[in-house]
N, C-alpha and C positions, 0 to 999 in steps of 0.2 A: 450611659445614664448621665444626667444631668443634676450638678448639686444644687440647692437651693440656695440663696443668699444666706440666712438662719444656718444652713449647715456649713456652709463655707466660714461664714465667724466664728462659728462652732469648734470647729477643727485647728482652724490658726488661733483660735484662744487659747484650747487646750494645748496643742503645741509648744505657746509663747509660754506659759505658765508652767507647764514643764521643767523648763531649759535652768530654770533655778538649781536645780536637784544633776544636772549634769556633772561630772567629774571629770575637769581639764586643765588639771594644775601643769600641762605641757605645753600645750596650745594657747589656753585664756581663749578657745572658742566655743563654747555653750552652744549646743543643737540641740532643738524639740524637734521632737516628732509625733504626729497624733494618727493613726491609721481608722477609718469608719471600715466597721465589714459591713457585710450585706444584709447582718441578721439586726443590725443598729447600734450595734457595741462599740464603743473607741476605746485603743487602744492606746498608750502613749510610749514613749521612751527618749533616752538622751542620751549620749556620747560616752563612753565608760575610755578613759584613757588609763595607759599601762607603763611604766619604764620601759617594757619589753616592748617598743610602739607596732611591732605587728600584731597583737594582741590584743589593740584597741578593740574597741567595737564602737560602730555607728547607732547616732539615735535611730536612722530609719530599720536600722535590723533589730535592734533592740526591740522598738512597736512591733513590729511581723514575727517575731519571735515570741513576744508575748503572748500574740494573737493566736500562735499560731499551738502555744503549749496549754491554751484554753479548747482548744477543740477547729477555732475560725483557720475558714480555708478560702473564705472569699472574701474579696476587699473592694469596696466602692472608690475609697481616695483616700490620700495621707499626706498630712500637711507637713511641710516641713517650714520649723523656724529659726533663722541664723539674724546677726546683727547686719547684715549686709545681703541675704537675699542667695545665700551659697547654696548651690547645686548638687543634688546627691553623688557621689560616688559612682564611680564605676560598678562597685563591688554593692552596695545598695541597690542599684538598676539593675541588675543582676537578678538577685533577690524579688524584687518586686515584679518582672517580670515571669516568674517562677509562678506567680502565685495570677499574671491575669497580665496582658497587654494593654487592654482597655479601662486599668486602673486612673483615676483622675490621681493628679501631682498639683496640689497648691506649693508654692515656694513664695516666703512671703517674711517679711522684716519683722525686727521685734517693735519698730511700733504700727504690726499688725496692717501693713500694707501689703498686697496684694502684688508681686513681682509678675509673677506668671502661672496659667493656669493651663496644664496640657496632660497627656497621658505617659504612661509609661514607654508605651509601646513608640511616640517620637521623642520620649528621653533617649530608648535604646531601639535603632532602628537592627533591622537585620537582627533582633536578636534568638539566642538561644534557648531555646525552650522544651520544657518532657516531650513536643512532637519531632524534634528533631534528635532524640535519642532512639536504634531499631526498638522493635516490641520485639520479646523474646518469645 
C-alpha cells in the first residue's frame, strides 16, 4: 500500500506531538511513535524509561501494544519521531515484523522531515516471523 501525502504528515505530526509526554529522564531522548492500522485508527506512544534500563520500553512497542490491546492486528505504517532521525530498534523491528513485513516505516525529525521511507520487512531482512515457527 501506498501512503498518501495527507497521511504521511498525518502520522509524523501525530508522532512529533507525541514525544512531549515521553518519559527519559536517563536518556534526554524523547521518541514518538504513531502506528496507522488498516481499519484508519492511529495509534501513538513514546519511550517509557526505567532505572532498571532493561525495562524500558520503546515508543514503537508502546503504539503496537496499544493497537494491539484495542483489538488492531493489522498496520499500514508507523512513524517514528526522534531529534535526529534515529532508527528503530532491533527489538521494535522485531515487533513490527510480527504483525506484517510490508508495514510502511516513516522515520523522520522533530521538525517534521521526512529521513526515510521504507518497510519493515527491509528494516529486518531475513526476518523471523509466526511462518517460520512448526504448526502443531
Amino acid at each position: 500500500m501506498k501512503l498518501n501525502p495527507d497521511q504521511v504528515s498525518q502520522l509524523i505530526e501525530a508522532a512529533s506531538q507525541v514525544r512531549r509526554w515521553a518519559y527519559v529522564p536517563y536518556s534526554k531522548y524523547p521518541v514518538g511513535a504513531a502506528v496507522l492500522t488498516t481499519s484508519g485508527k492511529i495509534y501513538d506512544g513514546v519511550n517509557i524509561e526505567s532505572a532498571a534500563y532493561p525495562t524500558t520500553m520503546c515508543a514503537e512497542r508502546v503504539a503496537i501494544f496499544k493497537a494491539v490491546s484495542e483489538g488492531e492486528r493489522d498496520f499500514t505504517a508507523i512513524a517514528v519521531v526522534t531529534e535526529n532521525a534515529g532508527s528503530p530498534c532491533g527489538g521494535c523491528r522485531q515487533v513490527m515484523a510480527e504483525f506484517g513485513l510490508e508495514t510502511i516505516v516513516l522515520i523522520a525529525d522533530t521538525e517534521g522531515k521526512l529521513h526515510l521511507e521504507t518497510t519493515v520487512g527491509k528494516l529486518l531482512p531475513q526476518a523471523f516471523t509466526p511462518k517460520d515457527l512448526p504448526e502443531k
